[in-house]
C-alpha positions as CSV (number, residue, x, y, z in Angstrom):
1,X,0.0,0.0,0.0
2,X,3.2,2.7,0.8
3,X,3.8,2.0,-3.0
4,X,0.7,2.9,-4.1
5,X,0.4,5.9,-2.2
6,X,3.6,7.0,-2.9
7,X,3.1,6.5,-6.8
8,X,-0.3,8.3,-6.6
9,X,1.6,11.1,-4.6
10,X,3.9,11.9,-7.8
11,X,1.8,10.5,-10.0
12,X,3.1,12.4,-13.8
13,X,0.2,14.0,-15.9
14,X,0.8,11.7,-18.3
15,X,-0.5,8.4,-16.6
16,X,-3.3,10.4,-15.6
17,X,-4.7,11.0,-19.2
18,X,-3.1,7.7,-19.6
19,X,-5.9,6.5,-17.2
20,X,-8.6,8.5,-19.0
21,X,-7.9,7.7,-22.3
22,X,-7.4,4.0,-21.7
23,X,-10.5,4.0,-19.8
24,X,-12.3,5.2,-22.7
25,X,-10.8,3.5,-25.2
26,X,-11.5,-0.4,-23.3
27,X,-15.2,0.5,-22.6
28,X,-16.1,2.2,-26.0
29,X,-15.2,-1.4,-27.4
30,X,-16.8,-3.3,-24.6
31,X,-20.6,-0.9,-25.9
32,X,-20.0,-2.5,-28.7
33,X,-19.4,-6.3,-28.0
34,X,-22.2,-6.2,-24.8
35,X,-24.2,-3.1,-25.5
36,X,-27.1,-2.6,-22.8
37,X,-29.0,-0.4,-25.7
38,X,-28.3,-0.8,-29.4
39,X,-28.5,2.8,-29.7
40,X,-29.4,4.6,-32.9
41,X,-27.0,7.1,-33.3
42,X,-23.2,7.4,-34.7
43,X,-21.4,7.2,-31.6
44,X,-18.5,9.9,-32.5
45,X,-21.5,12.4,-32.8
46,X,-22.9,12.4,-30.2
47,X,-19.7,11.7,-28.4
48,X,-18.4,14.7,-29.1
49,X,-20.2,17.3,-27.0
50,X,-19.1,14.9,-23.9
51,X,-15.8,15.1,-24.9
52,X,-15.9,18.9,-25.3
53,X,-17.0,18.6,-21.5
54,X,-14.1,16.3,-20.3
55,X,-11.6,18.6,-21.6
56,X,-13.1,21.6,-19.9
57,X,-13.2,19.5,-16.6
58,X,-9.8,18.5,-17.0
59,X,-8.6,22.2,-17.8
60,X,-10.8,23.1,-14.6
61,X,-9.0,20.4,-12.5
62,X,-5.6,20.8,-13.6
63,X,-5.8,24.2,-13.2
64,X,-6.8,24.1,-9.7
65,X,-4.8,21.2,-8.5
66,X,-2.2,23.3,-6.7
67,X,-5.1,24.3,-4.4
68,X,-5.2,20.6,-3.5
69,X,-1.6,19.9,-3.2
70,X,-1.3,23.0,-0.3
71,X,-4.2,21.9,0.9
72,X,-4.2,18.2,1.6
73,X,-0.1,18.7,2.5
74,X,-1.5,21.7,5.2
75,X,-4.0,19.4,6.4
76,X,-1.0,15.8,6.8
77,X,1.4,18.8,8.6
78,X,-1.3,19.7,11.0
79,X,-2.7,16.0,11.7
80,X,-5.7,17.9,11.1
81,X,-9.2,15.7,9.6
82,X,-10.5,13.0,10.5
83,X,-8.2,9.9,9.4
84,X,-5.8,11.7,11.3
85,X,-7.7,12.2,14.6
86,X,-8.1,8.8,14.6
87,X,-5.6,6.0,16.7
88,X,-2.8,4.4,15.2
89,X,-4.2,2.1,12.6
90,X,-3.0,-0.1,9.3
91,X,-2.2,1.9,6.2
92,X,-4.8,0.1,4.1
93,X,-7.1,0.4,6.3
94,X,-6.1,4.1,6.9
95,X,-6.5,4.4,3.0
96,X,-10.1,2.6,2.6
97,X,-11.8,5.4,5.6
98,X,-9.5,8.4,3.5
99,X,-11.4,6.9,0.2
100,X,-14.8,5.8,1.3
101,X,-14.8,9.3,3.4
102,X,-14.1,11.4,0.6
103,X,-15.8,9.5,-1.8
104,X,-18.8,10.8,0.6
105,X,-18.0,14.2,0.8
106,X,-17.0,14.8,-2.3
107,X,-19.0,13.1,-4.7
108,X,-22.1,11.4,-2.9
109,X,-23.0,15.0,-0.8
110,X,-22.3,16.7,-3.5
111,X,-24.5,15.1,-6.3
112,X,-27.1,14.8,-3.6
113,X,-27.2,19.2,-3.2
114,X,-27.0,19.4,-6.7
115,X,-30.3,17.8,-6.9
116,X,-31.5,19.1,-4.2
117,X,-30.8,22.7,-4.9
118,X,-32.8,24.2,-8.1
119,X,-29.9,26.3,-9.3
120,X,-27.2,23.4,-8.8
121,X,-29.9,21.6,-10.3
122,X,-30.1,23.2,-13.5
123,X,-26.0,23.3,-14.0
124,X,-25.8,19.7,-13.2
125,X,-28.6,19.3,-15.8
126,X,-26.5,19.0,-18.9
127,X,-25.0,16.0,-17.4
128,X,-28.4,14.5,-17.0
129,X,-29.7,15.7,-20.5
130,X,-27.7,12.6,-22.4
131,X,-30.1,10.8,-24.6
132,X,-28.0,8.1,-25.1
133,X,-26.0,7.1,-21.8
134,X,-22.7,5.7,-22.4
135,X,-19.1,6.0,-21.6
136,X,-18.7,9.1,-22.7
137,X,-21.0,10.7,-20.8
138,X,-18.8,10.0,-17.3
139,X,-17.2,13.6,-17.3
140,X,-20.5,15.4,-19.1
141,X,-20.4,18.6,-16.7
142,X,-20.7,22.4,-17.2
143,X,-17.9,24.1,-16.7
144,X,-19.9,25.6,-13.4
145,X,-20.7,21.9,-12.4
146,X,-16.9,21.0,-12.3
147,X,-16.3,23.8,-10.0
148,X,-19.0,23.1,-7.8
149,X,-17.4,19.8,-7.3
150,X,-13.9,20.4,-7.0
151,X,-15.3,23.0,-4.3
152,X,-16.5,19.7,-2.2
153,X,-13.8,17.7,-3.0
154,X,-11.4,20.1,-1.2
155,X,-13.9,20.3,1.4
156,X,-13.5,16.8,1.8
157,X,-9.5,17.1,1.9
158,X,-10.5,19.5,4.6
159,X,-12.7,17.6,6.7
160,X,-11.3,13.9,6.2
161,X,-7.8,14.8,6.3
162,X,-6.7,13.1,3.2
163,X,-2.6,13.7,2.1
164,X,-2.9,14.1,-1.7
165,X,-1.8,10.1,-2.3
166,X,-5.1,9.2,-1.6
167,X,-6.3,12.0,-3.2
168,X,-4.4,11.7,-6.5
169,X,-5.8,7.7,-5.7
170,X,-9.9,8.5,-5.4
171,X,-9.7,10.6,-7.9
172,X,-8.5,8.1,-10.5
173,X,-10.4,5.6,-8.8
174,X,-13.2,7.9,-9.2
175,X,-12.5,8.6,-13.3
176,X,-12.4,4.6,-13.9
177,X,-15.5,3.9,-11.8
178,X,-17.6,6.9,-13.7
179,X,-16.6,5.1,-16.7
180,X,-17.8,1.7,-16.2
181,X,-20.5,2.6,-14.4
182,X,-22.0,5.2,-17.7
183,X,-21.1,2.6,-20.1
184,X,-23.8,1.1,-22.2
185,X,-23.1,-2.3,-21.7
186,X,-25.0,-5.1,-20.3
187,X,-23.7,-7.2,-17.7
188,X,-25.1,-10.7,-16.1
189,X,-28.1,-9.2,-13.8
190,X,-27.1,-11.9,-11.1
191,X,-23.5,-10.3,-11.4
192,X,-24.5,-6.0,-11.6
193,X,-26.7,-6.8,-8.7
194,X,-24.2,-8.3,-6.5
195,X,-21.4,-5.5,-7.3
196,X,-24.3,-2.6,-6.4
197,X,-23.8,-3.7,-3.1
198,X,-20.5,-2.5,-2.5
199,X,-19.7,-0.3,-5.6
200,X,-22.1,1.7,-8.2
201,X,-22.5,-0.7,-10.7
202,X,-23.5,0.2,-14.6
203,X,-27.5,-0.7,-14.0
204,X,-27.9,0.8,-10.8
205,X,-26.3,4.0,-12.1
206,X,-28.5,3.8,-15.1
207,X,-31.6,4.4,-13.1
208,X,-30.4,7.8,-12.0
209,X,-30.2,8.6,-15.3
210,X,-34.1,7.5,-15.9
211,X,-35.9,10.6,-17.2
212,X,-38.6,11.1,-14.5
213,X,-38.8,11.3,-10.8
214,X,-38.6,9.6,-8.2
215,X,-35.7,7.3,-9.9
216,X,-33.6,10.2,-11.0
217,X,-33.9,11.9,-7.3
218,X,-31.9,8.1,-6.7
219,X,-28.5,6.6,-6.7
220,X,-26.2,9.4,-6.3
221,X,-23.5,7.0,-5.5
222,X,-19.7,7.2,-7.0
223,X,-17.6,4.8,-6.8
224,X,-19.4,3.1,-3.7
225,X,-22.8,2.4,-3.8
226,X,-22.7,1.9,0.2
227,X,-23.9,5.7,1.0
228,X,-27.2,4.9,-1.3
229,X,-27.9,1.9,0.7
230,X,-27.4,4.1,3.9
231,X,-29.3,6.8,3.8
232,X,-32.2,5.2,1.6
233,X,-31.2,6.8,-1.8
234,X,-30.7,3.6,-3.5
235,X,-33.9,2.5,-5.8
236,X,-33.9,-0.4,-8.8
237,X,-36.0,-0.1,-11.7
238,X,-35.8,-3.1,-14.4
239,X,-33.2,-1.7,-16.8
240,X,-35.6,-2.6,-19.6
241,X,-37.6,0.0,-18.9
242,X,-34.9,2.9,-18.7
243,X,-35.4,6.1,-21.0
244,X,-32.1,8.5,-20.6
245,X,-32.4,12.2,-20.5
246,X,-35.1,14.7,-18.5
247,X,-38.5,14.9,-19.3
248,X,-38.8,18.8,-18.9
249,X,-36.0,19.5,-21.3
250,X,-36.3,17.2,-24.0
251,X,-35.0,19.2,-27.0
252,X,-32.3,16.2,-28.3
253,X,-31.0,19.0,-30.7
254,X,-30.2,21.2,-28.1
255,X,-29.2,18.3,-25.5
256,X,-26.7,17.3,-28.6
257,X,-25.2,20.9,-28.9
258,X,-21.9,22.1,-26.9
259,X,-23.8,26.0,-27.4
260,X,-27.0,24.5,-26.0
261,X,-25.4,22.6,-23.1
262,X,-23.5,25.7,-22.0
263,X,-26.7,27.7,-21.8
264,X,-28.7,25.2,-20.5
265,X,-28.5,26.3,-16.9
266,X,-29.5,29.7,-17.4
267,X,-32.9,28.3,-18.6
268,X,-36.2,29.1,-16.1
269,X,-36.3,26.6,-13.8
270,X,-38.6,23.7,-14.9
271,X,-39.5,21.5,-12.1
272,X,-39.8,17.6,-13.0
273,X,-42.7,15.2,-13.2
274,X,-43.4,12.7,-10.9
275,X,-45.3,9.2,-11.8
276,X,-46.7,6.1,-9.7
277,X,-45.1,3.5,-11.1
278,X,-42.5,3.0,-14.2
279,X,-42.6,0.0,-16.0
């Protein structure tokens, strides 16, 4: 474990697009060999928005990442947060509460205020606006959205105490997981259903991405799906019966256009619809 956290605390900025790209690259061919949806569309089209999106995200985060660095070496200096409050305990096991923790903070909390919060709501709405849910759509976020959560993340640095090895870890943890869990493929149900106990797997993630409430209002999880089981936010819906994108904004032409996307959350607030039963 030492190595790994001392890899991920010098980790170059090649690997990491290393990661992303690979990532990509392995799960755009594994849509096509076990697609979930045999979408109608040609795939680099409507990829490239989303990609448009991951490289304002990646500007975003590389241009902040010094913040992090001071931060999460302030907070290891100080013993200040939470894994460091805590008694003398294994390295691994000091690395699973520094992941799990800021997996929590920085990614479950804050994708639960986003929907929760009609302004966040309509910024994080482009991500949600996908018609066709696949890998691609992992890093689909406004340029305001990425801020938003790099502004929890550090929180999370703050608060859990994290020294940027596990940082520079969750994070591409977190890009991986993202990923696999967008990817429009189809996976044993026996087999999804037994990962979506302990990590988000690609159906249980789908379901968020369901157009109407309550199942969007659902599993905000990351990389662990063990907050959604928690506080009660985890829901299943047959994966059958999925239809991506948001019933109030519907416009695929707009929902398909980087000019459309960026304006999107300046639009007047349209509250969703609600429904008895789906499927």
């Amino acid at each position: 474990m030492e190595v790994v956290l001392n890899y991920f605390e010098n980790i170059p900025s090649l690997h990491r697009s290393l990661i992303l790209i690979s990532g990509i690259t392995f799960f755009w061919l594994l849509e096509g060999a076990l697609p979930l949806f045999n979408f109608k569309y040609k795939k680099w089209r409507h990829a490239l928005p989303n990609f448009f999106f991951t490289l304002t995200t990646i500007i975003i985060n590389f241009a902040l990442a010094f913040v992090l660095l001071k931060s999460s070496d302030w907070v290891l200096e100080n013993k200040f947060g939470i894994i460091n409050w805590l008694p003398e305990i294994p390295l691994w096991l000091y690395v699973v509460i520094g992941l799990l923790l800021l997996d929590f903070i920085g990614a479950y909390l804050a994708h639960y205020v986003e929907h929760k919060v009609k302004p966040l709501w309509m910024i994080h709405l482009v991500h949600h606006t996908d018609h066709e849910v696949d890998t691609t759509t992992a890093n689909r976020h406004h340029p305001l959205e990425s801020l938003i959560r790099f502004t929890f993340t550090l929180i999370g640095v703050f608060i859990v105490g994290t020294p940027i090895g596990i940082v520079m870890l969750y994070q591409s943890l977190s890009l991986v997981a993202t990923q696999f869990s967008h990817a429009n493929i189809r996976l044993p149900k026996k087999v999804d259903d037994a990962l979506s106990w302990v990590i988000v797997s690609p159906d249980m993630h789908k379901v968020h991405h369901h157009y109407r409430l309550p199942y969007t209002d659902s599993n905000y999880g990351n990389i662990f799906s063990i907050w959604d089981h928690i506080f009660g936010t985890f829901m299943k819906l047959d994966r059958e019966a999925i239809v991506y994108g948001v019933d109030t904004f519907p416009d695929r032409s707009e929902n398909g256009s980087v000019t459309g996307l960026l304006k999107q959350p300046f639009h007047k607030y349209r509250k969703p619809t609600t429904m008895q039963s789906d499927g």
